[in-house]
Each structure stands twice: as structure tokens, then as C-alpha cells.
DRENDREN-633848 format. One line per 8 residues: number of its first residue (from 1); their letters; for each residue x, y, z of C-alpha. Coordinates in pm, whole numbers. Each point is the difference from the previous one (the first is absolute). Layout:
<recs>
NUM = a = X,Y,Z  ... .
</recs>
This chain:
<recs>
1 = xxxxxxxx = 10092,-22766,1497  107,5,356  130,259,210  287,-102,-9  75,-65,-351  -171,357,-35  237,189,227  262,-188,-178 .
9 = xxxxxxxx = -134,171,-340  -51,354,128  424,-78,107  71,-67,-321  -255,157,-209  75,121,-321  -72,408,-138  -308,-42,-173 .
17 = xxxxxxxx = -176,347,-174  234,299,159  -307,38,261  -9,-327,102  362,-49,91  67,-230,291  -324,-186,-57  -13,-410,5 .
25 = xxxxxxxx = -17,-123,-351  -259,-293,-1  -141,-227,-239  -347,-225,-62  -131,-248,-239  -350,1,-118  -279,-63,310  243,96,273 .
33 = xxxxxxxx = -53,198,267  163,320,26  -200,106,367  -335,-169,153  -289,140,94  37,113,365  383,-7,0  209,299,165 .
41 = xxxxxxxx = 35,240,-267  327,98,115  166,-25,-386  -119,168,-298  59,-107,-347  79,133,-374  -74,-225,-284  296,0,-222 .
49 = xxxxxxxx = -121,-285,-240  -315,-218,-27  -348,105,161  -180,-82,293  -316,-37,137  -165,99,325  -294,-158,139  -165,-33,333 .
57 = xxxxxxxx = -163,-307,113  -364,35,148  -109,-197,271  -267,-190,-170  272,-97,-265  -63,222,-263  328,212,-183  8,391,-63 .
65 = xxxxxxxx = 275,85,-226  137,366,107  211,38,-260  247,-52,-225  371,141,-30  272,11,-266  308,91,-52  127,325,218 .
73 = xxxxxxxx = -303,1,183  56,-7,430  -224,-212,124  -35,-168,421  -77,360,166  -214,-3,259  -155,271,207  -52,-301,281 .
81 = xxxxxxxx = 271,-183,187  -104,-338,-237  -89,-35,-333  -399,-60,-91  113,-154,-300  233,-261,-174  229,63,-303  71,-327,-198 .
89 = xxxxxxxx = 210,8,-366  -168,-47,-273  278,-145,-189  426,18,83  -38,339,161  353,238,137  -56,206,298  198,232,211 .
97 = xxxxxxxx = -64,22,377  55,218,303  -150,80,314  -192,307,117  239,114,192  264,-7,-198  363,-117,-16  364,152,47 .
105 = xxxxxxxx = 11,84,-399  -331,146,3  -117,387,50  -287,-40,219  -164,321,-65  -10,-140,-391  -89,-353,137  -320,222,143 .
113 = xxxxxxxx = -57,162,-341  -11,-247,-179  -255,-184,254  -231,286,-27  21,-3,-397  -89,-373,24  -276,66,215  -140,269,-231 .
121 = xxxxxxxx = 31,-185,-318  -153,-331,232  -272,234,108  -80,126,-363  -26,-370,-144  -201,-107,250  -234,277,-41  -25,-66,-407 .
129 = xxxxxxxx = -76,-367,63  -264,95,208  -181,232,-213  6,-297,-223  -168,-250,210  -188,266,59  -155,123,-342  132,-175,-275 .
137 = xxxxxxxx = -181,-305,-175  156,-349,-76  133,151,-308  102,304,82  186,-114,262  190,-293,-191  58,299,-290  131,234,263 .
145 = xxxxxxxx = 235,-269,123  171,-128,-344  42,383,-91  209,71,329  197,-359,-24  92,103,-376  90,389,174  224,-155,228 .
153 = xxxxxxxx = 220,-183,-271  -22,201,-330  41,-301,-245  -263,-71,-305  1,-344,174  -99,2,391  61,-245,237  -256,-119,222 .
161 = xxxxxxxx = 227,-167,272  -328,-52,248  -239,-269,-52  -378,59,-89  -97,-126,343  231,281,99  -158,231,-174  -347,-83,108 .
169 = xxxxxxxx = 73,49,332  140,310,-3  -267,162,-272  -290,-189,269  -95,-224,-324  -12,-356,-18  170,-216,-262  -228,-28,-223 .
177 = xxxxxxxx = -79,340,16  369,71,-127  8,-237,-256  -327,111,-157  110,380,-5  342,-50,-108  -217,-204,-319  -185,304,-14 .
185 = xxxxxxxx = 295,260,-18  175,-227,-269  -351,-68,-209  -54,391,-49  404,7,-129  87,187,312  245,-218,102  149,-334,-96 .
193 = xxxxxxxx = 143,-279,184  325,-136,-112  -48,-347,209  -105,16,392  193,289,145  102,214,-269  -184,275,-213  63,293,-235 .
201 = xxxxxxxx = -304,338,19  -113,57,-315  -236,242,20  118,202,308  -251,261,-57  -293,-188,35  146,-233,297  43,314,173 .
209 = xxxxx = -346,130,-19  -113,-298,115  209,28,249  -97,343,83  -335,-86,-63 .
</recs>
């Protein structure tokens, strides 16, 4: 979107959440680009429909995925003047926008609150996905992921709106790797696949001691 058009929203913008009032009301379809890697992170973003996915691009060409975001999560803040990573939808995806320093219908001191609850719950994720890579095996790791994807949305039937490839590069597992311990997982009756991207736990006690494991 360009300046402009984006002033032109942040005019007009409808009143999202009550906190959000006064923020620009934007929209993307699956694989766009919400912000680039290395763009001015002067906007930061709450998902109000759809997911998204950050990565950052290496220089040799290889992807890390930072994470992934659903619906009420904030996503886009930086402690830098530019973001290190990208945020593309993973499918039609609702946003609502507004700069860090605020507008003429926003509070700033709550406009800083809220940046510093971000931050923390950024900083806490970031920490748990390290530990992770860190310690956890192939399996544990995949385990560990399905059981906090089927946390987030509460349903006996979970969607999984990320690819595998996704997934392998943000567990640090290839492909293959994914494939064969999601076969695994579904072979002991701990989970099963209903098609590609969605599943039901069936035995959530053993999943999470794996997970724990």
C-alpha cells in the first residue's frame, strides 16, 4: 500500500477493538506481504482474521520462520528502527494498523502499554522456541507444536493453516523429517490427519509427554 493510500486509511479508518480505535483497517490475500524484511517499522499490526507468517531471509538463501500469529495476536514490533523480519498471510488475513506514535484518537500512554505487553509476550515466545531448537528432538518438537496450534483454537478439529515446509523451518527440521514424524504421531493413535492440514488429538496425554519429554 502506499503512503498515500495509507494516510488516506488512517483518515478514514474505521473503530476496530475499543483499543484500537483510530487504527487503518487493512486487508491481504494469501502470500502477501504485510511488511518486508528491513522496512521502517513505523506501523504495528493486530491480526483480526487469518494468520501470518514471519520469516527472515538469510543471505545464503536459506528461510527461518520466526513465527506464526493468529487471530488477536499484535504482531510488526520492533525494538529497531526496521523490521528483521517479513510477515506474509497465510491465507485472506484482516489486520488493523497504526503507527508508534500514535494518532489524534489514540491515548499514547496506552499506545505505550500496549507496546510493552507486545514486547513481553514477543520476548516470551521467542524464548520458548528457542528452548526448543534447543533441546527437543524431531518429535518432540513437531508434538510440542500440534499441541500449542490445537491450544490456540480449542476445536476437536485443528487447522493447520501453515504448510509443512513451514513448519520445518521454523521447528529447524527438514521435510521429510516432518512428514515422517507426523506418520509417527498418527501410527501410535496420537493424532490423526483429516487430509493435509487438518487433525483432531486423540490421545492428548501421551502427545503431551512426548512433548514434555
Amino acid at each position: 500500500m502506499t503512503p498515500t493510500l495509507l494516510q488516506q486509511t488512517f483518515d478514514n479508518a474505521p473503530s476496530g477493538a475499543e483499543e484500537w480505535t483510530g487504527a487503518a483497517r487493512l486487508t491481504f490475500r494469501q502470500g502477501e506481504e504485510i511488511y518486508a524484511q528491513d522496512e521502517d517499522a513505523d506501523l504495528i499490526y493486530r491480526l483480526v482474521r487469518g494468520a501470518v507468517r514471519t520469516s527472515h531471509l538469510l543471505a545464503d538463501g536459506r528461510r527461518q520462520i520466526g513465527d506464526f500469529y493468529y487471530e488477536g495476536d499484535v504482531l510488526g514490533v520492533a525494538m529497531t528502527s526496521t523490521h528483521r523480519f517479513s510477515a506474509e498471510a497465510l491465507g485472506d488475513c484482516e489486520v488493523l494498523a497504526i503507527r508508534r506514535s500514535g494518532s489524534a484518537a489514540y491515548d499514547a500512554g496506552r499506545l505505550e502499554r500496549m507496546i510493552w505487553q507486545a514486547t513481553a509476550t514477543e520476548l516470551g515466545r521467542t524464548q520458548s522456541h528457542m528452548l526448543l531448537l534447543g533441546r527437543a528432538t524431531a518429535c518432540e518438537r513437531v508434538a510440542r507444536f500440534l499441541l500449542d496450534i490445537a491450544d490456540r483454537f480449542r476445536g476437536e478439529i485443528v487447522a493447520l493453516p501453515m504448510s509443512r515446509q513451514d513448519m520445518a523451518d521454523y521447528l529447524g527440521l527438514t521435510i521429510e523429517t516432518i512428514s515422517r514424524m507426523l506418520g509417527r504421531l498418527q501410527a501410535e493413535g496420537l493424532v490423526e490427519f483429516i487430509g493435509a492440514r487438518r487433525y483432531r488429538i486423540r490421545r492428548l496425554g501421551a502427545l503431551s509427554d512426548m512433548a514434555a519429554a
